[in-house]
GURO-444989 format. One record per residue (C-alpha): residue number from 1; x, y, z; residue in three letters. Coordinates in pm, whole numbers, plus 50000, padded with zeros to 5 digits. Each point is the difference from the previous one (the first is absolute). Example, Ala and Ser with C-alpha at 12.3 -4.5 7.8 and 13.67 -1.06 7.14 Angstrom:
GURO-444989
 seq     x     y     z type
   1 51230 49550 50780  Ala
   2 50137 50344 49934  Ser
***
This chain:
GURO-444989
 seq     x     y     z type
   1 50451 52668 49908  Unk
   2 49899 49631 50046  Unk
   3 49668 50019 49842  Unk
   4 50154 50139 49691  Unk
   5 50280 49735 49947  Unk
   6 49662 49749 50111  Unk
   7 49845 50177 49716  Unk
   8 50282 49997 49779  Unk
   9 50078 49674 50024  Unk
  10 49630 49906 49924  Unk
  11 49966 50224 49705  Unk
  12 50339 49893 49828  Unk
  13 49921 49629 50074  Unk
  14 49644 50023 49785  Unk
  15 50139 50148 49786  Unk
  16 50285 49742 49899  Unk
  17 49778 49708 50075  Unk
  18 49772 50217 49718  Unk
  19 50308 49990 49778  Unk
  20 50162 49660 50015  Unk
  21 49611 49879 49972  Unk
  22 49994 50120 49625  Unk
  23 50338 49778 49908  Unk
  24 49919 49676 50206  Unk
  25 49786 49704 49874  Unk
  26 49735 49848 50116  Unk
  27 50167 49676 50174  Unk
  28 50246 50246 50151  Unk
  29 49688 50196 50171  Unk
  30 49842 49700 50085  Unk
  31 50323 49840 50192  Unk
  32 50079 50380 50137  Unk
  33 49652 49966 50114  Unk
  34 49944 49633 50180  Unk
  35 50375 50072 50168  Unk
  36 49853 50304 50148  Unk
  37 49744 49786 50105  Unk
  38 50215 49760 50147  Unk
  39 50201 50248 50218  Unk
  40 49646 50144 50127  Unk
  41 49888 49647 50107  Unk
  42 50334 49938 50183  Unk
  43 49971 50314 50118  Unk
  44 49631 49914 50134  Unk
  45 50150 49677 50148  Unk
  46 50284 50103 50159  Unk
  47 49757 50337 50180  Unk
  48 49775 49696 50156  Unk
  49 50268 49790 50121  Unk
  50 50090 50310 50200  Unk
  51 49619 50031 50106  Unk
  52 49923 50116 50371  Unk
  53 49829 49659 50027  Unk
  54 50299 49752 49907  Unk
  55 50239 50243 50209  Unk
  56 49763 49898 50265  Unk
  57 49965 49676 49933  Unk
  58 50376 49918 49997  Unk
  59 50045 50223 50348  Unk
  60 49757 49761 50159  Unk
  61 50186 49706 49884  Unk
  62 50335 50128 50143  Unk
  63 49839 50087 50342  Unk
  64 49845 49636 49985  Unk
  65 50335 49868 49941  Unk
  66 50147 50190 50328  Unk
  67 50199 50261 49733  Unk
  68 50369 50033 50020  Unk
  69 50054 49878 50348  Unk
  70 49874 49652 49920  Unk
  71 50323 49939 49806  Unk
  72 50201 50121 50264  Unk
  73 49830 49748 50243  Unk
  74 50049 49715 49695  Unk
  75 50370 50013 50024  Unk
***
């Protein structure tokens, strides 16, 4: 039953973007276009900032830096 909402959601969504691609002009395309862009690049960024490597990286700085207990210890 999901598959064919998945599908039907697909199917309807071509088929508008089909539509309202016949009244819009051609700078309206073009900004639809690079925003899409955009949110994939951010999108891009924001995946690598969550990378296994900088997760790793920042959990070797907080054992370094004697974790939570170290500001216990400050006090």
């Amino acid at each position: 039953m999901q598959l064919l909402g998945l599908i039907l959601l697909a199917a309807s969504s071509w088929y508008l973007w089909k539509l309202t691609s016949k009244f819009l002009d051609e700078p309206t395309k073009k900004e639809l276009s690079n925003s899409f862009n955009g949110l994939k690049n951010k999108l891009k960024e924001s995946k690598e900032s969550f990378s296994k490597a900088k997760i790793s990286e920042a959990w070797d700085k907080y054992k370094k830096e004697g974790g939570a207990l170290s500001n216990k210890n400050k006090k």
